[in-house]
DRENTORMI-526026 format. One record per residue (C-alpha): residue number from 1; residue in three letters; chain; x, y, z. Coordinates in Angstrom, 2 decimals, m for minus. Layout:
BEGIN
 num residu chaine      px      py      pz
 NUM    ALA      A       X       Y       Z
...
***
This chain:
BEGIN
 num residu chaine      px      py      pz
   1    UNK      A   51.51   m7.89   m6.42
   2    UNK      A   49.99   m7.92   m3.22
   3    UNK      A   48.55   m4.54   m3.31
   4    UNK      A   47.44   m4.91   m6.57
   5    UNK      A   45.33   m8.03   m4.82
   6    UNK      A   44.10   m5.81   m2.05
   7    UNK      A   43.00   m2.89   m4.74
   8    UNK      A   41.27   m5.68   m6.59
   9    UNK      A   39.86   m6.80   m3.93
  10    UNK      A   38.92   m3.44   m2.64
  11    UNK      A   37.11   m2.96   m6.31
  12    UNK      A   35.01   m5.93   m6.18
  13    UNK      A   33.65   m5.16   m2.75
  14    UNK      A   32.70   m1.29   m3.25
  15    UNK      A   31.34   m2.74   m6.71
  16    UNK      A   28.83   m4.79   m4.45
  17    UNK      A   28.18   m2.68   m1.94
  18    UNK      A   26.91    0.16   m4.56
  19    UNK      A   24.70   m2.42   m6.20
  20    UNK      A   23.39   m3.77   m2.44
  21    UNK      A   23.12   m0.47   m2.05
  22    UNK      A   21.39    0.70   m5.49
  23    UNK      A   19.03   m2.07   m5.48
  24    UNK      A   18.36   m1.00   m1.55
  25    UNK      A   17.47    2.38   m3.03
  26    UNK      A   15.55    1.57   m6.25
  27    UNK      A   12.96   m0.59   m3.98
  28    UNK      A   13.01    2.41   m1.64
  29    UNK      A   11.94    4.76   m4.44
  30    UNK      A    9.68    2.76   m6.31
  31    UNK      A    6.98    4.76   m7.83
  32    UNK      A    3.56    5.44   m7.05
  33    UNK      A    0.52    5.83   m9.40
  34    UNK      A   m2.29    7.55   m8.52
  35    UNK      A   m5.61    5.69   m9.11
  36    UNK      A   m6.84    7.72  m12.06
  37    UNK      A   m3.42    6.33  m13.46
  38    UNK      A   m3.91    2.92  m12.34
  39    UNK      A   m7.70    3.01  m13.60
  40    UNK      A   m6.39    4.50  m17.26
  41    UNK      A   m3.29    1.55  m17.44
  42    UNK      A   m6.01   m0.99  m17.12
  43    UNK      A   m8.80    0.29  m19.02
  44    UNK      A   m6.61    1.07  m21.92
  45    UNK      A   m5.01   m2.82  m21.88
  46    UNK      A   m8.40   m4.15  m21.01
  47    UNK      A   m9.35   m2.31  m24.74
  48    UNK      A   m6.35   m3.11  m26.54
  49    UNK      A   m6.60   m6.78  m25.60
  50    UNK      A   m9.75   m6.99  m26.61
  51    UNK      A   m9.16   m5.52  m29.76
  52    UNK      A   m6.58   m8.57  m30.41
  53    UNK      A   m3.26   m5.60  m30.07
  54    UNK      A   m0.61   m7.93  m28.73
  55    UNK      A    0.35   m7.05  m25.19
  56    UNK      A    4.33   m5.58  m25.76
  57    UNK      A    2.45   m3.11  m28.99
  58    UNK      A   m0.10   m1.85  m25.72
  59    UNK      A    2.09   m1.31  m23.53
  60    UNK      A    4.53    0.83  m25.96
  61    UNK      A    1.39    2.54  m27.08
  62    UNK      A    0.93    4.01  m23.76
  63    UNK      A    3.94    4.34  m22.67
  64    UNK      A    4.41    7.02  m25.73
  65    UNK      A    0.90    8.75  m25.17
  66    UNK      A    2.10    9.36  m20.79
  67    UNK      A    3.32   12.28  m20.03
  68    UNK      A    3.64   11.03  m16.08
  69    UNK      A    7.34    9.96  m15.42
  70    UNK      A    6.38    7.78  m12.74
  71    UNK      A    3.77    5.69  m15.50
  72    UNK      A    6.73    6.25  m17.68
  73    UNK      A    8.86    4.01  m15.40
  74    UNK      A    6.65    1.88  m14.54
  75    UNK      A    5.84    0.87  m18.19
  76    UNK      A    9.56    1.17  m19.25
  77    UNK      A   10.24   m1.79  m16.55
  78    UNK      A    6.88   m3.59  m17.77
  79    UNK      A    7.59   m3.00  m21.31
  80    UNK      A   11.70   m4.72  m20.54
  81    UNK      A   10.48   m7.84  m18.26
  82    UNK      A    7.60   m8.58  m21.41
  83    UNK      A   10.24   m8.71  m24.12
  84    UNK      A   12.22  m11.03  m22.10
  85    UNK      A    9.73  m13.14  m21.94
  86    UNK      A    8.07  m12.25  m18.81
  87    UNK      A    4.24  m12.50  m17.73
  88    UNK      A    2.26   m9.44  m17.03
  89    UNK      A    1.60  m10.91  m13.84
  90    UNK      A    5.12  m11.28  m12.51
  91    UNK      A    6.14   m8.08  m14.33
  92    UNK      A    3.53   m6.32  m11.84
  93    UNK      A    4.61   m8.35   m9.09
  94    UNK      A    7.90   m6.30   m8.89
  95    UNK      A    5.89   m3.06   m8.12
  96    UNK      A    3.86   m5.37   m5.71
  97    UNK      A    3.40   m1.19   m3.64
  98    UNK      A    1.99    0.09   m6.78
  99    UNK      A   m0.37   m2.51   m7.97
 100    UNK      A   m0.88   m5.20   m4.74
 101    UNK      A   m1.35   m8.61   m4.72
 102    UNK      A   m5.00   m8.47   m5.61
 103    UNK      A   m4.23   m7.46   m8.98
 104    UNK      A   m1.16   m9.08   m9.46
 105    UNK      A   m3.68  m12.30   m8.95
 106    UNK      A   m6.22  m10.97  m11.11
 107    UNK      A   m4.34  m10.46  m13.84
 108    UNK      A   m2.03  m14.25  m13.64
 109    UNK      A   m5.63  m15.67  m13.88
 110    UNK      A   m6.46  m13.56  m16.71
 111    UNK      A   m3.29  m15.04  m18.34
 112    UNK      A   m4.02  m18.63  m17.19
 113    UNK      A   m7.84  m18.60  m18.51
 114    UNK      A   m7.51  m16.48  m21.23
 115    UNK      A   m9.90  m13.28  m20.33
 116    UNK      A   m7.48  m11.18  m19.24
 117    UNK      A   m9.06   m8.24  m21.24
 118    UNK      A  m11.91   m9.24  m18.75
 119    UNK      A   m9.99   m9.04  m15.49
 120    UNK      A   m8.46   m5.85  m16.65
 121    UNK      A  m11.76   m4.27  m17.20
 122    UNK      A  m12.65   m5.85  m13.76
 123    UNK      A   m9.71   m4.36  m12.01
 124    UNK      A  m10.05   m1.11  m14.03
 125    UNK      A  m14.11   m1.04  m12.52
 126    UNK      A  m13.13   m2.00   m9.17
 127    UNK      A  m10.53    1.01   m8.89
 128    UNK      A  m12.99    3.42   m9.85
 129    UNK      A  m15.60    2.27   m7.57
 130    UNK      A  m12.86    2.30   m4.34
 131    UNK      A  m12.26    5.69   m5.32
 132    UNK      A  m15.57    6.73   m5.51
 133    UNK      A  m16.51    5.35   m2.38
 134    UNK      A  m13.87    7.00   m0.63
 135    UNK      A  m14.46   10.36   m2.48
 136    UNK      A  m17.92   10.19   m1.31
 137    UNK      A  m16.85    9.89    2.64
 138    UNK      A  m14.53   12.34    2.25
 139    UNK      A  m17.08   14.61    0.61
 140    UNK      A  m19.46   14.37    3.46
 141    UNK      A  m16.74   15.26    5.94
 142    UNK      A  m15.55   18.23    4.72
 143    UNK      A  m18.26   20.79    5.19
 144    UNK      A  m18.57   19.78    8.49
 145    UNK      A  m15.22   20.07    9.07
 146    UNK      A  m14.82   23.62    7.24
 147    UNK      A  m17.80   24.64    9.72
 148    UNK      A  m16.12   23.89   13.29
 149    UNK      A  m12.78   25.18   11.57
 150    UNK      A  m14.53   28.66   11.20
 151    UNK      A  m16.07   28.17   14.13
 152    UNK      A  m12.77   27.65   16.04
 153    UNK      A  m11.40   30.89   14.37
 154    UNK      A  m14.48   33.46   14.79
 155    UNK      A  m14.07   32.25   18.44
 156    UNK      A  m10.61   32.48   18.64
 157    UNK      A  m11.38   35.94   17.13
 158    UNK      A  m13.77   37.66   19.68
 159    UNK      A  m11.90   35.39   22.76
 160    UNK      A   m8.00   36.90   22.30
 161    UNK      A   m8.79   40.06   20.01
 162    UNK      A  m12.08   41.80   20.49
 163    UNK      A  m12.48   40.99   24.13
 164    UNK      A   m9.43   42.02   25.51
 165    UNK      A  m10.23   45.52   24.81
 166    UNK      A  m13.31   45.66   25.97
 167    UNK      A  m12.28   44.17   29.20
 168    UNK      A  m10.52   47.11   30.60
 169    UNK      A  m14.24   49.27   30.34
 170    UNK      A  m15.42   46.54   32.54
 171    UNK      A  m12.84   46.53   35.11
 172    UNK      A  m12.76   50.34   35.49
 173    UNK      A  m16.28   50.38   36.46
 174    UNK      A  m15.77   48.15   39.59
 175    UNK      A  m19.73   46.76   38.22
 176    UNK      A  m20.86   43.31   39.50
 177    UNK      A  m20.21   41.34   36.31
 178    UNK      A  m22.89   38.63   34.92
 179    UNK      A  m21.80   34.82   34.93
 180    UNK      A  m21.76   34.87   31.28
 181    UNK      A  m19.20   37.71   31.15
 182    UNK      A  m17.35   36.23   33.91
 183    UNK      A  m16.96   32.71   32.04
 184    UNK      A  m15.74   34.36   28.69
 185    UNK      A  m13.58   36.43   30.99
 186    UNK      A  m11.96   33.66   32.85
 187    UNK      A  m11.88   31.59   28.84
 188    UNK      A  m10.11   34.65   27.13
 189    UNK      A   m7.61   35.09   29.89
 190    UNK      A   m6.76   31.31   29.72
 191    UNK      A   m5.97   31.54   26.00
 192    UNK      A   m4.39   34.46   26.07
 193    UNK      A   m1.64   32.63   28.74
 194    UNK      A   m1.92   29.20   27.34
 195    UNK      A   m3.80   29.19   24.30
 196    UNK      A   m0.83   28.54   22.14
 197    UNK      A    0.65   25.97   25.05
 198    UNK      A   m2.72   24.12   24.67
 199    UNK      A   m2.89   24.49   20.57
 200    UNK      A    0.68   22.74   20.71
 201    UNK      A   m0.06   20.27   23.18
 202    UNK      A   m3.41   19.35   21.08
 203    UNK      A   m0.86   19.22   17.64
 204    UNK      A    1.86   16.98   19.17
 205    UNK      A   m1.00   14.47   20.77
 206    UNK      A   m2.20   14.08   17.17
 207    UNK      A    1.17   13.61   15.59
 208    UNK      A    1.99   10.83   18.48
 209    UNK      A   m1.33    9.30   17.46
 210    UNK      A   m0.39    8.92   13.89
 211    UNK      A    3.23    7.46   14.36
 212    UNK      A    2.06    5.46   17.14
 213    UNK      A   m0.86    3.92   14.74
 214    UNK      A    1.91    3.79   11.78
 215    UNK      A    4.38    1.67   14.02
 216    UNK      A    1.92   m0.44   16.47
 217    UNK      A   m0.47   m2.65   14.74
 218    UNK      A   m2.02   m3.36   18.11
 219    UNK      A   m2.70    0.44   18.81
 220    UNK      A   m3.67    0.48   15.54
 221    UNK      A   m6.27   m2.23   15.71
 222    UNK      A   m7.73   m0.79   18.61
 223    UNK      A   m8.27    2.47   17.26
 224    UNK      A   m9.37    1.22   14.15
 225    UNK      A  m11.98   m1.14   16.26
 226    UNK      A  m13.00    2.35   18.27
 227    UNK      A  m13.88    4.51   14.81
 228    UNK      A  m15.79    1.11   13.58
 229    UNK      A  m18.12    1.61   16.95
 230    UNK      A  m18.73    5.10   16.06
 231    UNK      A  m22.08    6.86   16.26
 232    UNK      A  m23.30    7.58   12.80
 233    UNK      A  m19.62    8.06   11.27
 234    UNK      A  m18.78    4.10   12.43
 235    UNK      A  m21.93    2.44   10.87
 236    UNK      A  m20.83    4.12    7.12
 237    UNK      A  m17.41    3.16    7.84
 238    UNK      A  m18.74   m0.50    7.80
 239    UNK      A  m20.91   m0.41    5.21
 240    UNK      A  m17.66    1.37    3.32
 241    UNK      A  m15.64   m2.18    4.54
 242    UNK      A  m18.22   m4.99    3.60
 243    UNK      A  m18.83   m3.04    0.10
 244    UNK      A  m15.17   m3.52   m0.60
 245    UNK      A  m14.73   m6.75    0.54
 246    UNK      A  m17.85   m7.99   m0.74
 247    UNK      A  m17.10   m6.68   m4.39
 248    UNK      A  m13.08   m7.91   m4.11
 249    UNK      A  m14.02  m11.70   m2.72
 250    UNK      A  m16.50  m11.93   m5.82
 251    UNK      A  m14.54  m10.97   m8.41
 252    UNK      A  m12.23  m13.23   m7.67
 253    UNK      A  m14.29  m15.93   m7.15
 254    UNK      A  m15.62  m15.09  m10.56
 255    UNK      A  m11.88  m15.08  m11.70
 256    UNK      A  m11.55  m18.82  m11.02
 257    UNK      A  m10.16  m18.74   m7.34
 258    UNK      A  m11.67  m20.91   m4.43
 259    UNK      A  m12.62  m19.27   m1.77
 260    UNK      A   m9.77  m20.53    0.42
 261    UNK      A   m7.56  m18.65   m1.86
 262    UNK      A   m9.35  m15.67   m2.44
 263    UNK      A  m10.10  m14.85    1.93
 264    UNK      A   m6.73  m13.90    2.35
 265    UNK      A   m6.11  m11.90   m1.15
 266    UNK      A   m8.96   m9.71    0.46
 267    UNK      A   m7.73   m9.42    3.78
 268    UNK      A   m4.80   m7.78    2.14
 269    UNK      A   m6.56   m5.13    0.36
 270    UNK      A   m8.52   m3.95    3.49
 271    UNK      A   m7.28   m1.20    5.29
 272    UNK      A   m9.00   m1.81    8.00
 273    UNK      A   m7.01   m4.29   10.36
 274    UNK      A  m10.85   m5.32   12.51
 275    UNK      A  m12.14   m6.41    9.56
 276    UNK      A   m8.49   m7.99    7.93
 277    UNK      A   m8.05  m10.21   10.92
 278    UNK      A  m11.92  m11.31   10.21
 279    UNK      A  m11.19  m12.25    6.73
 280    UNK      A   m8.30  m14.25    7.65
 281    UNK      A  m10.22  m15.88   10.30
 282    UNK      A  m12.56  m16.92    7.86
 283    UNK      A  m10.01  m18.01    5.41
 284    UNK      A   m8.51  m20.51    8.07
 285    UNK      A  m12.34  m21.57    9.06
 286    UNK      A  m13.06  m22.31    4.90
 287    UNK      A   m9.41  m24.64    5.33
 288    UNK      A  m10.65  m26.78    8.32
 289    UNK      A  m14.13  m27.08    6.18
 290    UNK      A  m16.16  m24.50    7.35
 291    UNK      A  m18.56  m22.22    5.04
 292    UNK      A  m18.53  m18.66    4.95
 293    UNK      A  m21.64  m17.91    6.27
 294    UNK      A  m21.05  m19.60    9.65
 295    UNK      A  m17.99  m17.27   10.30
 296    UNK      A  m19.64  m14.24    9.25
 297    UNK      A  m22.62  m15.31   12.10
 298    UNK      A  m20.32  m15.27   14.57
 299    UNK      A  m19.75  m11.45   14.60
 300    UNK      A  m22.93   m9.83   13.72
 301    UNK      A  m21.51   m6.27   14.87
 302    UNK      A  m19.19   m7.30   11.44
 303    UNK      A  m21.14   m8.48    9.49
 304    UNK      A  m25.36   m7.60    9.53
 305    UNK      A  m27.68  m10.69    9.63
 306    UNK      A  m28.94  m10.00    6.26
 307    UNK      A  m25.29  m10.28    4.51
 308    UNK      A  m24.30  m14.06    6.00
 309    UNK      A  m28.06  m14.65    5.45
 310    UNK      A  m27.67  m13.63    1.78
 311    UNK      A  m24.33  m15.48    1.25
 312    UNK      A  m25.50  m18.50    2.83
 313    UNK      A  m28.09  m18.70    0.14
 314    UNK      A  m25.22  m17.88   m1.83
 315    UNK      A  m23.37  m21.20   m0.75
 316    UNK      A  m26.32  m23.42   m1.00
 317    UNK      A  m27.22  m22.38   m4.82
 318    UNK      A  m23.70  m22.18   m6.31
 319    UNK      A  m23.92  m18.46   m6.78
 320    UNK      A  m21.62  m16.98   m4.12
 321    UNK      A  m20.01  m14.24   m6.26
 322    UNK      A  m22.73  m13.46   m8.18
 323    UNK      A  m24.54  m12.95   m4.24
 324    UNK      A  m21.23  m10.96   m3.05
 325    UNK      A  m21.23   m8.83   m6.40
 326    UNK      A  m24.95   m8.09   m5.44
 327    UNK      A  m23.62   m7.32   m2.03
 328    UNK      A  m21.12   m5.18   m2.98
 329    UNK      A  m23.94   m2.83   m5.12
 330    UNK      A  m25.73   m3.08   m1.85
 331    UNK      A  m23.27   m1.52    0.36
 332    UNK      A  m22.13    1.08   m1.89
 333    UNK      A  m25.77    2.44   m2.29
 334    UNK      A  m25.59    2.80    1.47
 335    UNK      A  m22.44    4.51    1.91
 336    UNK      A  m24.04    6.77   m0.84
 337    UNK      A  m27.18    7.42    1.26
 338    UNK      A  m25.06    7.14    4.76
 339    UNK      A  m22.99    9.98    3.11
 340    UNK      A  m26.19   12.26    2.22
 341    UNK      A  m27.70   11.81    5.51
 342    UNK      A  m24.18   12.06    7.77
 343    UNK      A  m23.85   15.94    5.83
 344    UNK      A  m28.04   16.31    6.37
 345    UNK      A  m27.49   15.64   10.07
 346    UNK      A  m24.36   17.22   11.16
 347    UNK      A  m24.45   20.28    9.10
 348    UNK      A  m27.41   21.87   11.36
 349    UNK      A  m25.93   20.64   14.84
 350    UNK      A  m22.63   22.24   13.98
 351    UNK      A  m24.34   25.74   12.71
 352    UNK      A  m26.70   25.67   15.79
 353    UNK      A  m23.36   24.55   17.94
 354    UNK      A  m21.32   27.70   16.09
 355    UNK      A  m24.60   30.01   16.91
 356    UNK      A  m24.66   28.87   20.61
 357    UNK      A  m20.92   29.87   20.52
 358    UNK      A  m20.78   33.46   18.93
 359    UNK      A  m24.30   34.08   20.52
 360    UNK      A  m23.07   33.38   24.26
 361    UNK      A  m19.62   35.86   23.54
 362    UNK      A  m22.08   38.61   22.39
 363    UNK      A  m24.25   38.31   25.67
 364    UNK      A  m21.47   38.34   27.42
 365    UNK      A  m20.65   41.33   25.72
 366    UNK      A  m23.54   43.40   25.43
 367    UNK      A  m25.26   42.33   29.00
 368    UNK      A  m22.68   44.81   31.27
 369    UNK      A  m22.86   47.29   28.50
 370    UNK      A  m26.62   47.13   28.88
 371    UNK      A  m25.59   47.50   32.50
 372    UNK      A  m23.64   50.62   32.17
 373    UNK      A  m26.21   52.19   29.78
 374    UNK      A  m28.84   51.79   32.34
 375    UNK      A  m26.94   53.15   35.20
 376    UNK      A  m25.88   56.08   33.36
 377    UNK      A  m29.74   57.24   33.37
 378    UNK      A  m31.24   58.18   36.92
***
């Protein structure tokens, strides 16, 4: 009897310990949706709504037309929570990685006020324009970036392969060298003894970077406060911040939130942690009775003049998110322009840098051959 107790007993705890464990692991693998899939989930509710298709007939419909498996689980677990009588808001909540708080809130007021084909469309447009925004800095990083890369490799080139064998010729000639030759010299030899030492040392400082800024929010705050204060690169990276923000705080506004609320709903979606401990600064400020505008004049490194200049007239006419939604188009213009100019700017430094390079190995090159040539004629 007794053992029969202890087998029981046994049971019931390896019973909870796989479902501790299984629900440890289904939060651990919750899925992720890209934003095109985000953008197409809302934009196709945001139509359906508004075409009066109830909400559990929407979500079927597009859970048949994905062929994603994570949307498919996503809208399975959606599609469950709605015919038990769930909100769309709390469904969404439970995938709070996937969809964040922002549009978790968007959406509950949707359901609260009745325009949630509105907020949908909202969130839908506000997806797309993140993504374009960050398409376009990442678009006016790359060529530069593919230009030092080749210009790190034809170096690399001439420096361990091509000059090495020319070097013997100069050493059995017992010739007075030119600087020039001499520096490459000295270079090449370097990389040929350390050159893979250094490459290594160079990878493994980067790696320590990134899980040092993953783990330490202060390191991570500092470096994020260092790339803010960049030449050129730091000023879009604002403008790339306030557009957000600006664009986030007035649709929610719009949505029916105060702007106590809202502060903190937009700290959350900023990346950036400079500019999320501002917002949440401000949020506190609005609580102890404080307008916007004041807090934003505090840091005008932040936050330009013209924008807590703009949204103080904002505050005084009753048209704050109308003014941030203006804001918003403002900013992303000049990330667009910031972006043009950035590629316009660097692009010629780097292939004048890249010539410098290549052009000082090949005088170092040719100038002792010249050398030889010359003494070879009496």
């Amino acid at each position: 009897m007794n053992s029969m107790r202890h087998i029981s007993r046994f049971t019931q705890n390896a019973q909870t310990r796989m479902g501790t464990w299984y629900a440890t692991y289904e939060r651990q693998t919750t899925p992720r949706l890209s934003v095109k899939e985000q953008m197409f989930l809302m934009k196709r509710l945001s139509f359906l709504a508004s075409a009066g298709v109830p909400l559990l007939e929407s979500l079927s419909m597009i859970a048949e037309q994905t062929l994603s498996r994570r949307h498919a689980r996503v809208l399975t677990s959606v599609i469950a929570d709605i015919s038990n009588g769930s909100s769309l808001a709390r469904s969404f909540s439970k995938f709070d990685s996937v969809f964040g708080d922002y549009a978790v809130n968007i959406v509950r007021i949707g359901e609260s006020s009745g325009t949630l084909s509105e907020n949908l469309n909202y969130l839908a447009d506000e997806l797309k324009k993140r993504h374009s925004l960050k398409q376009k800095i990442i678009g006016a990083l790359v060529y530069p970036i593919v230009i030092t890369l080749a210009t790190i490799g034809i170096t690399g080139f001439l420096m361990l392969y091509l000059f090495p064998k020319i070097m013997p010729i100069f050493a059995s000639l017992h010739m007075e060298l030119p600087l020039t030759t001499k520096i490459v010299i000295a270079v090449s030899t370097f990389l040929q003894a350390w050159g893979l030492w250094t490459m290594l040392a160079l990878i493994a400082i980067l790696i320590t970077i990134i899980v040092v800024r993953s783990k330490s929010q202060r390191f991570r705050y500092l470096l994020d406060g260092w790339m803010l204060g960049m030449p050129l690169f730091g000023e879009m990276l604002r403008s790339y911040n306030l557009a957000n923000a600006t664009r986030t705080l007035g649709l929610l506004i719009k949505s029916g939130m105060t702007l106590a609320e809202a502060l903190p709903l937009t700290a959350d979606t900023t990346q950036n942690l400079v500019y999320k401990a501002e917002y949440r600064k401000a949020g506190e400020a609005i609580i102890r009775g404080e307008q916007l505008s004041k807090s934003f004049f505090l840091n005008s490194f932040l936050f330009p003049p013209v924008l807590s200049q703009m949204i103080s007239v904002g505050e005084r006419s009753g048209s704050l998110s109308n003014t941030l939604i203006y804001l918003s188009e403002l900013y992303e213009s000049e990330v667009e322009e910031f972006s043009k100019n950035l590629s316009s700017l660097i692009e010629p430094a780097l292939m004048v840098m890249m010539g410098l390079v290549v052009g000082f190995i090949a005088v170092a090159i040719i100038t002792p051959i010249y050398g030889i040539t010359q003494n070879l004629h009496p």
